[in-house]
Structure formats: structure tokens, C-alpha cells
C-alpha positions as CSV (number, residue, x, y, z in Angstrom):
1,X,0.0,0.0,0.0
2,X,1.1,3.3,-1.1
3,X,1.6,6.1,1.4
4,X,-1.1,8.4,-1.0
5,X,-3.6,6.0,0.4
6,X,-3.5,6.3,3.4
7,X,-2.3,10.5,4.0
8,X,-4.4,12.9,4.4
9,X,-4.8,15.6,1.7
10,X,-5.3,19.0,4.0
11,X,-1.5,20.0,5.0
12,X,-1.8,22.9,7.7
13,X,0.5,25.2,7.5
14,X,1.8,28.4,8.9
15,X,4.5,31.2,8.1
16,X,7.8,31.0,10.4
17,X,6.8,34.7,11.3
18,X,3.3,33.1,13.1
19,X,3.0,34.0,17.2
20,X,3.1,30.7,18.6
21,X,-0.8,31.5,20.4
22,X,-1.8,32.0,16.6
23,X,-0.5,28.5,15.6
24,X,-2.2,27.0,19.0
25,X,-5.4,28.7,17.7
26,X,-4.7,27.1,14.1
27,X,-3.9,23.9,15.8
28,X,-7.0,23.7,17.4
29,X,-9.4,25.1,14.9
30,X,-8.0,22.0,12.4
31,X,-7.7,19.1,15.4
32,X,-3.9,19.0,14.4
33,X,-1.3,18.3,16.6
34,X,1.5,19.8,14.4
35,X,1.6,22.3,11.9
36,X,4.4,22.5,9.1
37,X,6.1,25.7,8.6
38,X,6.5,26.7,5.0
39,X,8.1,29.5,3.1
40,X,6.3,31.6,0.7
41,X,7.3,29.1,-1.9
42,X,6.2,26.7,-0.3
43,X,9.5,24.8,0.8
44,X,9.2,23.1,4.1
45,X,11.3,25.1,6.7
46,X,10.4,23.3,9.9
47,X,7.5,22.2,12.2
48,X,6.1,23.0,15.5
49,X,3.8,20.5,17.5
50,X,1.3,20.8,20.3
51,X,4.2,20.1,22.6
52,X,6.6,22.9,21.7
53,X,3.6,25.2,21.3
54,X,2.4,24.6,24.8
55,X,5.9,24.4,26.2
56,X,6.6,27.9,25.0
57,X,3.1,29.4,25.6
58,X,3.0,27.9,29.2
59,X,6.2,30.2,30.3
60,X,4.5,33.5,29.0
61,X,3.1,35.8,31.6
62,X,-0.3,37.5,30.7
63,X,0.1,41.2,29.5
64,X,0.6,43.3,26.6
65,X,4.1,41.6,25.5
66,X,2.3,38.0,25.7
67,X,4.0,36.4,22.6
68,X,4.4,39.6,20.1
69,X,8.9,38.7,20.9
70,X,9.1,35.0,19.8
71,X,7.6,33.5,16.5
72,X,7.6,30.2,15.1
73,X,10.9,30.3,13.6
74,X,12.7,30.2,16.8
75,X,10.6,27.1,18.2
76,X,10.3,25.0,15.2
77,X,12.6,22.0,14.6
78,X,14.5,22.6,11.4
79,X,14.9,19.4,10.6
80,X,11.7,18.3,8.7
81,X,11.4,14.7,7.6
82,X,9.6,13.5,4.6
83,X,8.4,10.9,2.6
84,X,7.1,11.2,-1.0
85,X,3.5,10.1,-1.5
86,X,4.1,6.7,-4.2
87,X,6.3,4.9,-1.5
88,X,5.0,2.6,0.8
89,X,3.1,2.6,4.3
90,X,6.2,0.3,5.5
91,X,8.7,3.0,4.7
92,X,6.5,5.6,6.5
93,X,6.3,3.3,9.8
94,X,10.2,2.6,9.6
95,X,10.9,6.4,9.2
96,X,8.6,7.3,11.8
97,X,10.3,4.8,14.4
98,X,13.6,5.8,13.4
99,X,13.3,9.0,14.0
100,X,11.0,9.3,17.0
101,X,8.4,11.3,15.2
102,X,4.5,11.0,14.9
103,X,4.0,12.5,11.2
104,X,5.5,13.3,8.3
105,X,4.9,16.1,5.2
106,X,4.1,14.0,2.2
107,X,5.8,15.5,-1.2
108,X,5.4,15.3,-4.4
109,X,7.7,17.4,-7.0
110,X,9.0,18.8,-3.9
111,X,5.8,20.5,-3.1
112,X,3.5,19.2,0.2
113,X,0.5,17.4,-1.2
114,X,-0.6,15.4,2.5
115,X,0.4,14.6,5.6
116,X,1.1,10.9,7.1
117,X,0.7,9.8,10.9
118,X,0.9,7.2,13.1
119,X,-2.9,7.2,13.7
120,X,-3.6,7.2,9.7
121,X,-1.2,4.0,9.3
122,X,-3.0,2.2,12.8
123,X,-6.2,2.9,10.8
124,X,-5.0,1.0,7.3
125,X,-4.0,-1.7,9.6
126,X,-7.0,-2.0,11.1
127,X,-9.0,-1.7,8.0
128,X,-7.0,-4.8,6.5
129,X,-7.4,-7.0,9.9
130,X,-10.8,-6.5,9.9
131,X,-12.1,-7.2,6.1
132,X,-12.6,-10.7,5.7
133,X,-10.7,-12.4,2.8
């Protein structure tokens, strides 16, 4: 099975110059709990998850300079890993493991078509144990 099968189409995505309560707001509004940072052409910079958002958000005390100082460019991890969308849902899962990470940006002409987690592969799985042969 292909990784295209199994990805979801909608990538969320925000600008590395997004205040980190902006991307929590994002988050929430999509039920994502990462969001991939992109440039204005649409190259893959970094991403942020729930964790680092709430990490960051959670030092902040409440007033007028809440988050206006830090955007998402200095709490993203740099290091973005992806997969293109023809390979398979086994090279997903190994990449995933590998690297300690619950998602990946799905390519395709090095531009982000879908996004791939751990959830979307546990529901393939499922799917195929569960119809009879």
C-alpha cells in the first residue's frame, strides 16, 4: 500500500513569522497536533507541535508583551522529515520509528501534497485485519 492511500490531503500550515498562540489557535481550529512551517514558496522550513507550542506558551506571563517577541521560527525544529507520496506505508512506519516522530509532510515534486501519521497507518491496519478475505 502506497503512502497516497493512506495521507491525508489537508497540510496545515503556517508562516515562520506566526506568534506561537496564533498556531495554537490554528492547531486547534484543524484538530492537528502539528503544523508545518513553509516559506512563501512553499518549501518546508520546519514544524512545530502541540508540545513545543504549549511548552513555549506555558512560560508566557499574561500582558501586553504576551507572545508579540518569539515566533515560530525560533521554536520549530528545522529538521523536517519527509516521505514522498508513491512509496510505501512500510517505509512511512520505519521512518517514523527511526526518527521518534508521529507525522511526516508528504511531497510530491517537492511540493507538500498530505500529511502521514501514526494514527492514519494504525487505521490502514486496522482496516486490512478487519475485512474478511
Amino acid at each position: 500500500m502506497k503512502v497516497k492511500e493512506a495521507m491525508n490531503h489537508e497540510v496545515i500550515t503556517i508562516s515562520p513569522y506566526t506568534l506561537p498562540l496564533e498556531a495554537f489557535e490554528k492547531m486547534y481550529k484543524h484538530g492537528v497536533r502539528r503544523l508545518f512551517v513553509l516559506d512563501e514558496n512553499d518549501q518546508a522550513l520546519g514544524v512545530v507541535s502541540y508540545t513545543d507550542l504549549i511548552g513555549v506558551l506555558g512560560t508566557i506571563k499574561p500582558g501586553p508583551q504576551e507572545t508579540e517577541e518569539i515566533t515560530i521560527a525560533e521554536i520549530m525544529v528545522e529538521d523536517v522529515i519527509t516521505i514522498s507520496a508513491n512509496d510505501g506505508i512500510e517505509d512511512a512506519a520505519n521512518l517514523m520509528l527511526r526518527a521518534d516522530i508521529s507525522g511526516l509532510l508528504v511531497m510530491e515534486d517537492n511540493k507538500p501534497v498530505g500529511v502521514i501519521t501514526k494514527t492514519d497507518i494504525c487505521r490502514m491496519v486496522a482496516a486490512e485485519l478487519l475485512i474478511p478475505s
